[in-house]
N, C-alpha and C positions, 0 to 999 in steps of 0.2 A: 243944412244937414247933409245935402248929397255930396257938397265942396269936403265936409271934414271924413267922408267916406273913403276918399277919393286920396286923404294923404297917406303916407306911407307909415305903418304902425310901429314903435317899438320908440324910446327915447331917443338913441341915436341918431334914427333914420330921420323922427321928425327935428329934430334939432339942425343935421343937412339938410333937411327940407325948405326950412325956414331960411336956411343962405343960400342954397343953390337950386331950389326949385327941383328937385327931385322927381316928385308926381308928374311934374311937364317930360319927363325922361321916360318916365315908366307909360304916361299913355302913349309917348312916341311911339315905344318899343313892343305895347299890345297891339299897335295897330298894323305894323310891319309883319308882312306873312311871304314864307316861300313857295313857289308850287310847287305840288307832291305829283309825281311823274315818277317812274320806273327807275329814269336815272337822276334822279334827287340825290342820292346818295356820293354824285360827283362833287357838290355843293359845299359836304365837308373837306376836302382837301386844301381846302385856301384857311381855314382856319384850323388846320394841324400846322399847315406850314407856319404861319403864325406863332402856335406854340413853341415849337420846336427853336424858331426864333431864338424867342425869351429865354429859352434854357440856353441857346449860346451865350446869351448875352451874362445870364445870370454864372453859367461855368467859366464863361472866358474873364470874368472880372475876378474871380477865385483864384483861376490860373495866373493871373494877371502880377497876382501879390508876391508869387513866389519866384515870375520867369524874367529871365535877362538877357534880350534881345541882343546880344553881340556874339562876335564869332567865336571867343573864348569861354561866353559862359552860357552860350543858350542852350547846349546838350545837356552841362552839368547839372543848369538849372533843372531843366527837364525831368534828367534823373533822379533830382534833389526831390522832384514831388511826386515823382511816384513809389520813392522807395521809401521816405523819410517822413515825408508829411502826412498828419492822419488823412486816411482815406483822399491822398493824393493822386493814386492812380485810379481809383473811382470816377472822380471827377475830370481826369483827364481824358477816361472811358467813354463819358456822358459825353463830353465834350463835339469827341471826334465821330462817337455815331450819333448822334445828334444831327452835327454838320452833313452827315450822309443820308439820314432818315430827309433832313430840311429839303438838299436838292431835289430826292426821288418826290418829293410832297409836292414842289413848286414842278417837276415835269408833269405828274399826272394831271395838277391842277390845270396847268395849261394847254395839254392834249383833251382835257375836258372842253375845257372852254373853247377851243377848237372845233370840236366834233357837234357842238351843241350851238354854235355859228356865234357863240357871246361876244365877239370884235363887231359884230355887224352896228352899221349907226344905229342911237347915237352914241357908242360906247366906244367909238375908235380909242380914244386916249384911255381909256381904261386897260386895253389889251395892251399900248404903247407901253407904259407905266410897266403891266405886268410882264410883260418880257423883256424890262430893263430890271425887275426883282431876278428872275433867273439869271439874267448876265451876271448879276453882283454878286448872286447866290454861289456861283460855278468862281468867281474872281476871289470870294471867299477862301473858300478850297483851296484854289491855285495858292493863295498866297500864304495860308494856313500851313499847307501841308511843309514848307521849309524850316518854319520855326522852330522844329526840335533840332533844327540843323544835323538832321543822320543819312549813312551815307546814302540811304534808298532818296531818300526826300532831294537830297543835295543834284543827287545826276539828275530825276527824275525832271528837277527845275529848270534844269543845263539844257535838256532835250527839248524841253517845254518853249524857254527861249530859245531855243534856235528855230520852231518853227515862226516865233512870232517874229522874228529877225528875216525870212523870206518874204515879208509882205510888200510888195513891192510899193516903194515912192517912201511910206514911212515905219517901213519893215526895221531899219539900221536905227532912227530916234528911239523909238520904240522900244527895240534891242537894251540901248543904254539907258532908257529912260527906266526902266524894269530893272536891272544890273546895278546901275548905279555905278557902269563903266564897262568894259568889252566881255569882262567874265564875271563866272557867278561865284562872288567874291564876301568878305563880310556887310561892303556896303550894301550889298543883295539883300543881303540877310535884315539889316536896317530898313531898307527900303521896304521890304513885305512888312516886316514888323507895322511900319507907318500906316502903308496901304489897309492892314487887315484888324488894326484896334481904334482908327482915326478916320480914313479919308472913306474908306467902305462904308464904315458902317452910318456916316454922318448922309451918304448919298443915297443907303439903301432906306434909312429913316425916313429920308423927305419925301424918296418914289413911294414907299408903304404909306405914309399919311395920305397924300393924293390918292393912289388906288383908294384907301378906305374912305376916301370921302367923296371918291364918285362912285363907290359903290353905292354907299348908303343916299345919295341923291338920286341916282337913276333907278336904286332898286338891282335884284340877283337878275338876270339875263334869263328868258323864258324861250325855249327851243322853239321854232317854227310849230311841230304840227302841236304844239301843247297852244298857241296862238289860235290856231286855226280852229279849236275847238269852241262851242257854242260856248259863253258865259254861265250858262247853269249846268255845264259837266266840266268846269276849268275845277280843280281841288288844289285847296293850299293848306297851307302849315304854318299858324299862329310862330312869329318869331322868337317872342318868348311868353310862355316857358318852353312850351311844345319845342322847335326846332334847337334853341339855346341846350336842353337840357339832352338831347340828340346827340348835339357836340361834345356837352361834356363828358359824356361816356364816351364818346371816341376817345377823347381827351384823353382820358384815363385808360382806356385800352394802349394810346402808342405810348402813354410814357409807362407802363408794365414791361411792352416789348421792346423800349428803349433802355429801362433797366433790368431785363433778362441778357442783352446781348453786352451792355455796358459790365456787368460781372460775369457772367460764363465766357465771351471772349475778350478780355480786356487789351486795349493798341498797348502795341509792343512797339517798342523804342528803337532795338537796332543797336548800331555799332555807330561811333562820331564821323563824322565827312571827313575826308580826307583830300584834299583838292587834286592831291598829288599822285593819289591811285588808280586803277582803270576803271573803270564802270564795272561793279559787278554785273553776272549773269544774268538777266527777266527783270531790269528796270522796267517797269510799269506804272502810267499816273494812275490817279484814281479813278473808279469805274468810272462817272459821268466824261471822262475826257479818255477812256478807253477807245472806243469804235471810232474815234478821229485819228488816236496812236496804231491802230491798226491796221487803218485804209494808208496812212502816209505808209508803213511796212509792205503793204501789198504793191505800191507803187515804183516801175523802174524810174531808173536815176534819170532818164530822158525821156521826156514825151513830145514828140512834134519840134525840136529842136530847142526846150524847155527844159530846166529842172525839174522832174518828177513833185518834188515837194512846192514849189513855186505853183504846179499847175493843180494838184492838192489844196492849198492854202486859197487858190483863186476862184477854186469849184465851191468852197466849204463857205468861204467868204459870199458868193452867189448864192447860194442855197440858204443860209445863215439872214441874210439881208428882205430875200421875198419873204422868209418866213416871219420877219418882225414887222413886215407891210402888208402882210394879206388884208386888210383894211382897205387898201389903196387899190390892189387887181382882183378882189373878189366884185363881181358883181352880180347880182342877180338876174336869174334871165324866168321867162316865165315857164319856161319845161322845165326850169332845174337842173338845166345838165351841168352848173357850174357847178352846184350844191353837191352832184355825186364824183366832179373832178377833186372838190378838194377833200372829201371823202377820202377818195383813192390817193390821194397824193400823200394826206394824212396815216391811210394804212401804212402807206410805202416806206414814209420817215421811222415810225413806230418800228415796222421789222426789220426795216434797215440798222437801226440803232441797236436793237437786241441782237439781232445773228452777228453784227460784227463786234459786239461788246462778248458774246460767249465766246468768239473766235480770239479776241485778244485774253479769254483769262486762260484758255486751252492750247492757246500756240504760245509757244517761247518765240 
């Protein structure tokens, strides 16, 4: 009696029941709980980014139908769906704040898990993973943003390349490897295409299954002093329904504010590339890769008998490389002064990022 209590009611459910065992899914998932702490609330950012995800995936296969990735017809196309197709520029709206809502989701989430020591053993490779999701998240973007092939999009990529063309030893592979030859040409335009509906998304797929299955192996990552606290004043949050049903009203909260900015500002298209033009005036990439566009601008053309941007690329490259190993130089000591270094170093990255990401929407 207690076994047919236990199955899942309604014909359907038990019909799945009966092939895929169901009820073994739903007690998994009552017994899974997160701890309720002050900053609980950081907890949901990994499962918006998620969302947010699905909606690329779901807008970019819509876009997919109508767009053609070459140098004569990727504008037309472009314009072909926003101007002609039902609720073509809707979609194309969704699309690209989407891609913007997904980055800001995946920083926060990760400046979370930062500040709440979630890299620490045994979770190294979970943070690995997770800040190989942002790499792909921001390579997205990068390669995203050429596709409509307009003129903003077009320099914007030129400039983009040419810093990743300063890297030194395989700055120049690199270069071509991205190009598809010394300039940013239609095979560029190819090339991103590949990179950002095939080689991306197949890479970011397999790092999200792993993250999600060493999440759900090790469990959500518990802050030090929530540890430290007795076992009968630890408080959690049943996963589902309680914490599930949390989500889903966020859930529904960002795709509200994803379809409020997707129709009151919808992306604007632009004028076609023209290879052979100057650069217009305030090429600017997209925010998350702003305050790097910023610092290379702040930089003279020689430092220490250096390219300016050579010693930029090598500082960003150094700063970029600790921060995907803090696993590897965090160690705990027992006053905890290391706890309040990466505290401060964490501040540091945070306002650094912002003052010079306002600085590049406010300077020409």
């Amino acid at each position: 009696m207690e076994e047919k209590n236990k199955k899942p009611k309604g014909k359907i459910l038990s019909w799945l029941d009966e092939r895929y065992d169901l009820s073994g899914l739903l007690e998994f998932a009552k017994k899974k709980s997160v701890p309720k702490f002050r900053e609980t609330i950081w907890y949901y950012f990994g499962g918006v980014a998620l969302l947010l995800f699905v909606v690329q995936v779901i807008s970019g296969i819509l876009l997919l139908m109508y767009y053609k990735g070459t140098e004569d017809l990727a504008f037309e196309s472009v314009h072909f769906i926003s101007t002609k197709v039902s609720f073509g520029w809707l979609i194309r709206s969704v699309h690209s704040w989407s891609a913007n809502l997904m980055v800001l989701s995946v920083f926060i989430h990760m400046f979370s898990v930062y500040f709440l020591k979630g890299f620490r053993k045994p979770r190294e490779l979970t943070w690995y993973t997770g800040f190989g999701l942002l790499a792909i998240s921001m390579a997205f973007g990068f390669s995203g943003y050429l596709l409509p092939w307009n003129e903003l999009a077009f320099f914007a990529t030129k400039v983009g390349t040419d810093i990743v063309g300063q890297v030194p030893l395989i700055g120049e592979p690199a270069l071509k490897l991205l190009r598809g030859g010394t300039d940013v040409t239609g095979a560029t335009l190819s090339r991103f295409f590949g990179f950002h509906v095939a080689i991306f998304p197949g890479i970011f797929v397999i790092l999200l299954t792993l993250h999600l299955l060493m999440i759900q192996r090790q469990g959500i990552a518990e802050p030090e002093d929530y540890q430290k606290l007795p076992d009968d004043e630890k408080k959690t949050i049943p996963f589902f329904p309680n914490f599930a049903m949390r989500e889903l009203l966020i859930w529904l909260i960002v795709i509200n504010i994803l379809a409020i900015l997707a129709v009151f500002f919808p992306w604007e298209l632009g004028n076609k590339a023209d290879p052979f033009s100057s650069a217009p005036v305030g090429i600017k990439p997209e925010w998350y890769f702003l305050f790097m566009f910023q610092v290379f601008k702040f930089l003279p053309g020689e430092i220490l008998f250096l390219p300016g941007e050579l010693v930029g690329v090598l500082l960003f490259g150094i700063g970029v490389l600790l921060w995907a190993i803090v696993p590897v130089w965090d160690k705990k000591t027992a006053r905890g002064n290391k706890n309040r270094l990466l505290t401060y170093v964490g501040i540091f990255v945070i306002i650094f990022i912002i003052v010079f990401t306002i600085l590049g929407f406010i300077l020409d």
